[in-house]
DRENLUM-371369 format. One line per 2 residues: their letters; for each residue x, y, z of N, C-alpha, C, O, CB. Coordinates in Angstrom, 3 decimals. Glycine has a CB too. Example, Ala and Ser with C-alpha at 12.3 -4.5 7.8 and 13.67 -1.06 7.14 Angstrom:
DRENLUM-371369
as	13.190,-5.690,7.800,12.300,-4.500,7.800,13.200,-3.300,7.800,14.236,-3.319,8.465,11.308,-4.473,9.046 | 12.850,-2.250,7.080,13.670,-1.060,7.140,12.900,0.030,7.870,13.409,1.138,8.039,14.084,-0.598,5.725
This chain:
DRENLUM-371369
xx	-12.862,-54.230,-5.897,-12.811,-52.850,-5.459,-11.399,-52.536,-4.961,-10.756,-53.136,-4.100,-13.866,-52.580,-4.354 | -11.077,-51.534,-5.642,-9.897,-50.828,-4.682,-9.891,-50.072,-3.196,-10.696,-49.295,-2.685,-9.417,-49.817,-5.457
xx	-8.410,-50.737,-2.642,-8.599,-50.277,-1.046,-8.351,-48.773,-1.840,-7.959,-48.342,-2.924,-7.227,-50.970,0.522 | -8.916,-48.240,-0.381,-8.404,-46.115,-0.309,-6.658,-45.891,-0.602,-6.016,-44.881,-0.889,-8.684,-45.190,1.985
xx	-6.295,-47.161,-0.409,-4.533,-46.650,0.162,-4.107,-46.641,-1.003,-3.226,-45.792,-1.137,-3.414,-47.704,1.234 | -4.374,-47.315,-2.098,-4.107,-47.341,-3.455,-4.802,-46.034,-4.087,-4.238,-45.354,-4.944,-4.621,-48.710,-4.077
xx	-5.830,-45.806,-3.679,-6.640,-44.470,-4.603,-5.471,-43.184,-4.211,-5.102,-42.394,-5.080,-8.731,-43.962,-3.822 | -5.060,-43.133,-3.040,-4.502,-41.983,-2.797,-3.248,-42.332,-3.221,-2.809,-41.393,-3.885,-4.628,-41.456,-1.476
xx	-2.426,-43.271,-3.156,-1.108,-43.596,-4.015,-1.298,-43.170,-5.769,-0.389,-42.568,-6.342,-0.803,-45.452,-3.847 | -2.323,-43.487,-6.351,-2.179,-42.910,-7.775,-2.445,-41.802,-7.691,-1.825,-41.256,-8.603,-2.900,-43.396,-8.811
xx	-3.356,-40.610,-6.807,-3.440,-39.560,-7.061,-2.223,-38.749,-7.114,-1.823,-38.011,-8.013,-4.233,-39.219,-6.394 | -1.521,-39.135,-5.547,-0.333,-38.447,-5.912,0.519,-38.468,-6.471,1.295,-37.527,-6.632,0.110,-38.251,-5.461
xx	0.653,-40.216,-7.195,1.651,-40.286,-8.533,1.289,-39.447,-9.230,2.158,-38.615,-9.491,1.730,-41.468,-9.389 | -0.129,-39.216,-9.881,-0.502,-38.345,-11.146,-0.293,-36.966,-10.537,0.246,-36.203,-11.339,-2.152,-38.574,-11.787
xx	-0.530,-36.492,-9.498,-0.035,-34.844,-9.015,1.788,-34.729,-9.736,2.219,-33.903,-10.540,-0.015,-34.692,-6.634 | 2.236,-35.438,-9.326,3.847,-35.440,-9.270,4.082,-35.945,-10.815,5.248,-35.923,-11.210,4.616,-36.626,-7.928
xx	3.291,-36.298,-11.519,3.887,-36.694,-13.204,3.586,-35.628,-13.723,4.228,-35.215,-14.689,3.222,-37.971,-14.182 | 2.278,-34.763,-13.069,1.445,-33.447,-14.055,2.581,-32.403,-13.473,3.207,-31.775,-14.327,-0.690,-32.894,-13.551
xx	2.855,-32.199,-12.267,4.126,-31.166,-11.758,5.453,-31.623,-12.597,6.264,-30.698,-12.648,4.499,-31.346,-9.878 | 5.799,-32.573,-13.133,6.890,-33.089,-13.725,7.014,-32.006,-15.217,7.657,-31.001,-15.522,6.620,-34.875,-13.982
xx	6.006,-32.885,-15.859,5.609,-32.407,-17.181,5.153,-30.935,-17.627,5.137,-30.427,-18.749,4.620,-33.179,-17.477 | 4.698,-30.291,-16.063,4.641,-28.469,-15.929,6.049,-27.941,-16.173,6.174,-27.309,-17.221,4.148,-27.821,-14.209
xx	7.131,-28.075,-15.414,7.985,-27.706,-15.174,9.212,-28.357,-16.168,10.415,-28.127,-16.040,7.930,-27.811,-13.912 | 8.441,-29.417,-17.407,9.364,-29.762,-18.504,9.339,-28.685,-19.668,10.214,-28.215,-20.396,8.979,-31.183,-19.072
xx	7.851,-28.474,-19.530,7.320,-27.411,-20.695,7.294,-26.266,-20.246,6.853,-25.563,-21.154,5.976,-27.583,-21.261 | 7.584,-25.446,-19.066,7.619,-24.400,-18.725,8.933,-23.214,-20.071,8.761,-22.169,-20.698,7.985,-24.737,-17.027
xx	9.708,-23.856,-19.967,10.466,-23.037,-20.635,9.942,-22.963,-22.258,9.545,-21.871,-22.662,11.927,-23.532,-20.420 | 9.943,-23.910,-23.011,9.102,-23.702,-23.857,8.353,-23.167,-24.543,8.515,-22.820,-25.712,8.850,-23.906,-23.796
xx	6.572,-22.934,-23.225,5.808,-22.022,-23.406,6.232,-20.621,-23.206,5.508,-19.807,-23.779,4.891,-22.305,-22.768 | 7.315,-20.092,-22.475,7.835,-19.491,-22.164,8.570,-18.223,-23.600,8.383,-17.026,-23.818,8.466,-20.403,-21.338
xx	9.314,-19.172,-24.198,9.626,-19.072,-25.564,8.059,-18.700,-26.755,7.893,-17.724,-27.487,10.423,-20.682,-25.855 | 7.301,-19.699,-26.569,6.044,-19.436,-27.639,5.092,-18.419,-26.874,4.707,-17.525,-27.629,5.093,-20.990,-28.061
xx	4.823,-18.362,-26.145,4.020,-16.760,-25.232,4.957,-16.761,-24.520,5.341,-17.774,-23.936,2.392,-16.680,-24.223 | 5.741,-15.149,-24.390,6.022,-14.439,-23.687,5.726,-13.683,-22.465,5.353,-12.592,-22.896,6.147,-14.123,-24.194
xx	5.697,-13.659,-21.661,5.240,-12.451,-20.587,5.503,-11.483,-20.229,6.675,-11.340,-19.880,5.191,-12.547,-19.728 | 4.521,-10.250,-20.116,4.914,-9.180,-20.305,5.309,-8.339,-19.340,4.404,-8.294,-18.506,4.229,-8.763,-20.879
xx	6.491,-7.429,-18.932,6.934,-7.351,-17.756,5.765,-6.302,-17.093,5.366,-5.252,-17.598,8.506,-6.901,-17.770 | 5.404,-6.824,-15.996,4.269,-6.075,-14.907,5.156,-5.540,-13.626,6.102,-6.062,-13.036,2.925,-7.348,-14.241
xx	4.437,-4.233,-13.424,5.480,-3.943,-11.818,4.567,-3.537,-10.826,4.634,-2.590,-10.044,6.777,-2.541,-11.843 | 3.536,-4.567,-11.007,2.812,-4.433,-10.280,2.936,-5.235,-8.816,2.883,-6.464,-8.838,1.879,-4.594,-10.986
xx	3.120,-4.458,-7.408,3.277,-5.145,-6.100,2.250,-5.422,-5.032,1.108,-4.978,-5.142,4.138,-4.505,-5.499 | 2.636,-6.153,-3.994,1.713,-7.018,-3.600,0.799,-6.205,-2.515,-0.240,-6.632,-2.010,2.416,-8.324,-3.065
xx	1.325,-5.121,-2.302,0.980,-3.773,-1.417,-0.196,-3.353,-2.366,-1.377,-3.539,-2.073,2.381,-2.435,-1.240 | 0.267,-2.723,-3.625,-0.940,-2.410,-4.396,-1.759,-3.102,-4.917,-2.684,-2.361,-5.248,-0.778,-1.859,-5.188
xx	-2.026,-4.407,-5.272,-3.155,-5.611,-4.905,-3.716,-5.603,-4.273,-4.916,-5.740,-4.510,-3.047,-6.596,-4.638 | -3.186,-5.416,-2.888,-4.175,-6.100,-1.713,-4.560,-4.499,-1.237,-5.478,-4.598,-0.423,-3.243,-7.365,-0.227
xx	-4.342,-3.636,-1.361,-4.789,-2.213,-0.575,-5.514,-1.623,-1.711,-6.685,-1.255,-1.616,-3.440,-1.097,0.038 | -4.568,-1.503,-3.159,-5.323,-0.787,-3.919,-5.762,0.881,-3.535,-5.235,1.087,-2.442,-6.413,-1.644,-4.008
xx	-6.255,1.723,-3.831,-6.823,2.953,-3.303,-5.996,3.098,-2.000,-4.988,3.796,-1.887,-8.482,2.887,-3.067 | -6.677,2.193,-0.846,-6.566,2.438,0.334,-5.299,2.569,0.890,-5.097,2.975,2.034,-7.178,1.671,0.877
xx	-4.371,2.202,0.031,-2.895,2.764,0.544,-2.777,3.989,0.859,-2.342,4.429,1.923,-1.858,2.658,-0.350 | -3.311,4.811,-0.413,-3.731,6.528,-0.345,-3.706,6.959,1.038,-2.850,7.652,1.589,-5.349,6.930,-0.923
xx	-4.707,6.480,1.497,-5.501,6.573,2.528,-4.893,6.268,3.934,-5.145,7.042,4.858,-6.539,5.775,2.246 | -4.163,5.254,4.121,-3.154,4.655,5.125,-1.816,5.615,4.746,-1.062,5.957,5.657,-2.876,2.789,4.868
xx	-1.597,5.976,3.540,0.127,6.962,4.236,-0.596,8.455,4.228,0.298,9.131,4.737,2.106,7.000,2.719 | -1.200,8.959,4.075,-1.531,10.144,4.586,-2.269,9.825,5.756,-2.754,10.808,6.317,-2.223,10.983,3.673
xx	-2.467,8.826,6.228,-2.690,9.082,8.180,-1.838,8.772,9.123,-1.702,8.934,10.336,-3.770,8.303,8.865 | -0.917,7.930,7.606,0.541,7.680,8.859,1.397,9.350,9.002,1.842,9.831,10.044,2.146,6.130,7.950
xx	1.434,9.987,7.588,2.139,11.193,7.624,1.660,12.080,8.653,2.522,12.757,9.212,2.095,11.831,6.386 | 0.431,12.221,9.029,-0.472,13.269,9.520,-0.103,12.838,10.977,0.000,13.727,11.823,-2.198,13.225,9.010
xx	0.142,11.295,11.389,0.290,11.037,13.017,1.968,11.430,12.952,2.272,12.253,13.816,-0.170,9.079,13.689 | 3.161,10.962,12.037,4.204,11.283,12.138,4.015,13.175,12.226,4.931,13.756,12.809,4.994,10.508,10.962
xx	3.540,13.531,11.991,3.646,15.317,11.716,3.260,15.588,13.337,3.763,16.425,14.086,2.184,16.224,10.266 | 2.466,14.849,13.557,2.081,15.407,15.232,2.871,14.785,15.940,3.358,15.516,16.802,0.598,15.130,15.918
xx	3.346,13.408,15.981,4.490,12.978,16.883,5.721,14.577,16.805,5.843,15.473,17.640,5.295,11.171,16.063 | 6.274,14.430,15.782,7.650,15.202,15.460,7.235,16.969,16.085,7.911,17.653,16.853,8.044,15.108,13.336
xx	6.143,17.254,15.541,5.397,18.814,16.437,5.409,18.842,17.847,5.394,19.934,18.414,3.699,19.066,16.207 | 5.443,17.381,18.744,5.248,17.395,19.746,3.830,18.079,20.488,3.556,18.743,21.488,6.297,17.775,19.980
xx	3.198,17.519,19.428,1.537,17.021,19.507,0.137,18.452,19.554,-0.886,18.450,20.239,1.431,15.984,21.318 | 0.778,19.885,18.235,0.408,20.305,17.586,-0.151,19.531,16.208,0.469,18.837,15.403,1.131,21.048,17.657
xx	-1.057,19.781,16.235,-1.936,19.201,14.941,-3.211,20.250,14.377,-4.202,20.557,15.039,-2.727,17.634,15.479 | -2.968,20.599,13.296,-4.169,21.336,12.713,-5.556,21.248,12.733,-5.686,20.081,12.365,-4.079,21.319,11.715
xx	-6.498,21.600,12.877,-8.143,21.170,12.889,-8.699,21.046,11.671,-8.200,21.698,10.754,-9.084,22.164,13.576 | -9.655,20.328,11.454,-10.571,20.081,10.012,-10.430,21.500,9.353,-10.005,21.660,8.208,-12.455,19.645,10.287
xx	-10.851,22.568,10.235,-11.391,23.892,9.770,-10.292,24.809,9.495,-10.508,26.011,9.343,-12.328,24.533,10.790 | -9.094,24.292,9.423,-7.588,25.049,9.397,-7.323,24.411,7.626,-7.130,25.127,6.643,-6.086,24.273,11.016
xx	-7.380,23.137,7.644,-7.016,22.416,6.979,-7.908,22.979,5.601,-7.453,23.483,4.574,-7.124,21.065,7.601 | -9.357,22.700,5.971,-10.525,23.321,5.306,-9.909,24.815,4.120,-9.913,25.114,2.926,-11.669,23.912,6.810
xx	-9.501,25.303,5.306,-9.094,27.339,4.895,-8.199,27.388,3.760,-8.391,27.993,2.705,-8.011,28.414,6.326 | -6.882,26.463,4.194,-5.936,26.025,3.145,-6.359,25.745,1.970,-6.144,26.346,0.918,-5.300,25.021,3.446
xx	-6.751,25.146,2.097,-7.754,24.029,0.512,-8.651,25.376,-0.203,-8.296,26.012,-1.196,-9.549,22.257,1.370 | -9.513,25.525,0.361,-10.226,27.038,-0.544,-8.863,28.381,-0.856,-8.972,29.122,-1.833,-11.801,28.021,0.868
xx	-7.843,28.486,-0.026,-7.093,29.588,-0.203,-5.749,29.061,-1.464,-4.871,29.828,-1.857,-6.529,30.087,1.473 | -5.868,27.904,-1.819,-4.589,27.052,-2.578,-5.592,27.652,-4.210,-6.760,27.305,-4.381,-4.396,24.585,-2.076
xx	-4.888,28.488,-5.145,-5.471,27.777,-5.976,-4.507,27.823,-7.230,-4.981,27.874,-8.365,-6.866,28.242,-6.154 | -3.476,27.808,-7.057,-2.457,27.308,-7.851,-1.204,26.776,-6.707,-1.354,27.345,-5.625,-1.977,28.571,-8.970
xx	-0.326,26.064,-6.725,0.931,25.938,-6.603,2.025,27.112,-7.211,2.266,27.279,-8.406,1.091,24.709,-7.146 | 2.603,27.852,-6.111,3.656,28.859,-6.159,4.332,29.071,-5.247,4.082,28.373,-4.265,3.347,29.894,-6.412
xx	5.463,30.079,-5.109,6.430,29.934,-4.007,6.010,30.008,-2.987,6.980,29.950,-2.232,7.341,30.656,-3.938 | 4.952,30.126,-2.315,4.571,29.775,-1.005,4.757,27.844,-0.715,4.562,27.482,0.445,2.839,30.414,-0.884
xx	4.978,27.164,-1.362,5.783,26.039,-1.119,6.935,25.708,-0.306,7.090,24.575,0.151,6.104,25.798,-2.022 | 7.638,26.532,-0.135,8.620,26.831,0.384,8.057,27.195,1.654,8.872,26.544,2.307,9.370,27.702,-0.313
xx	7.455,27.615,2.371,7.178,28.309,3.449,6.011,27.618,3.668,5.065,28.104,4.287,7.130,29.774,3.360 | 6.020,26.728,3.288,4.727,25.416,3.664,4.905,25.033,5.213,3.868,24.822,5.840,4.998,23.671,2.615
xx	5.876,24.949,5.741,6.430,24.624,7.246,5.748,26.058,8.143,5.043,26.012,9.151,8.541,24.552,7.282 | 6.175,27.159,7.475,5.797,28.252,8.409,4.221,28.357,8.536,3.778,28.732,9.621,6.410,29.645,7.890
xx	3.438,28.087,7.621,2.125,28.282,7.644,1.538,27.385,8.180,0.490,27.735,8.724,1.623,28.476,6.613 | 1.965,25.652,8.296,1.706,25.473,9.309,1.595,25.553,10.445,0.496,25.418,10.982,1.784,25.222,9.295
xx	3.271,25.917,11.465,3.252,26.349,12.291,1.875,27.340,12.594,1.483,27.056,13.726,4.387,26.718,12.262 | 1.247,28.108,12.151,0.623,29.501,12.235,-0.951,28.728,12.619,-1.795,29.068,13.448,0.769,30.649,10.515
xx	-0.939,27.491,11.589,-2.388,27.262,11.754,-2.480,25.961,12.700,-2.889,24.943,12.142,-3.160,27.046,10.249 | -2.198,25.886,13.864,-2.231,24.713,14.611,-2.932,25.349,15.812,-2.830,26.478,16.293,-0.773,23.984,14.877
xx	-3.703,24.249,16.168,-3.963,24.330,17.796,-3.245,23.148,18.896,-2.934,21.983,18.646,-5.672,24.169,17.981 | -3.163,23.636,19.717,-2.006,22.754,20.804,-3.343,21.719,21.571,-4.342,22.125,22.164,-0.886,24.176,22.391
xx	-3.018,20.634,21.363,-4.144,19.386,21.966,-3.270,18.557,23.374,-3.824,17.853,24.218,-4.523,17.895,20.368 | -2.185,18.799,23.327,-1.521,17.942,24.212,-1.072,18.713,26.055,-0.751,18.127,27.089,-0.069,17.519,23.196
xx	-1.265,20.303,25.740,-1.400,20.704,26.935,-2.614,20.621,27.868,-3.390,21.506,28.230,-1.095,21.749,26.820 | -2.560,19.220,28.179,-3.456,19.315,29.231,-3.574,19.006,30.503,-4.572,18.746,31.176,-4.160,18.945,28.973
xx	-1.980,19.082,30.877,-2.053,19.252,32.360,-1.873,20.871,32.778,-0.900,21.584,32.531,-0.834,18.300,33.064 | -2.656,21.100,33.228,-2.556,22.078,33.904,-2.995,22.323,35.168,-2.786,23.416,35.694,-2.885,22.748,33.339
C-alpha cells in the first residue's frame, strides 16, 4: 500500500504536467478555434437588469442631494408619464418643470 504522502506528491505532479501541457497548446488551439471578441463586463453578469434599477436610484438620491432635499412624489412623477407622449422641445426645460413639480421634505425644523 501506498503512504498518503506519496498519493498527494503524484497528484500534484499530474496537476502541474496537465497545467504544463494547457499552456503548451494554448496558442495553438487558439490558432484552430478562434474567439470571438465579447464586450461583455463583469458589472453586467453579475447585476444584469438590476443595474437599471441601481443607477436610476443612485440618480434620483444624487438629484435630491444636489436640490438640497426637494424630491418629487410618486403622483408628480405619475402626471409626467401620462402627460409625455412624444419627446419635443420641452427637453430643454426638463430642469424647469421639475423645479415646479417638487415638494420640500427636508424642512422640518420648524
Amino acid at each position: 500500500m501506498h503512504n498518503p504522502r506519496s498519493i498527494i506528491l503524484l497528484i500534484i505532479l499530474g496537476i502541474c504536467i496537465e497545467f504544463t501541457i494547457a499552456t503548451a497548446l494554448d496558442p495553438f488551439m487558439q490558432q484552430i478555434f478562434p474567439r470571438k471578441a465579447t464586450s461583455v463586463d463583469l458589472i453586467h453578469v453579475l447585476l444584469g437588469n438590476a443595474r437599471e434599477l441601481l443607477a436610476n436610484h443612485l440618480i434620483k438620491k444624487a438629484d435630491v442631494y444636489f436640490h438640497a432635499g426637494y424630491y418629487p412624489s410618486i403622483f408628480h412623477e405619475a402626471a409626467q408619464a401620462r402627460s409625455r407622449d412624444h419627446l419635443h422641445s420641452e427637453e430643454y426645460d426638463e430642469h424647469a418643470q421639475r423645479k415646479r413639480n417638487v415638494i420640500p421634505i427636508k424642512n422640518l425644523k420648524t
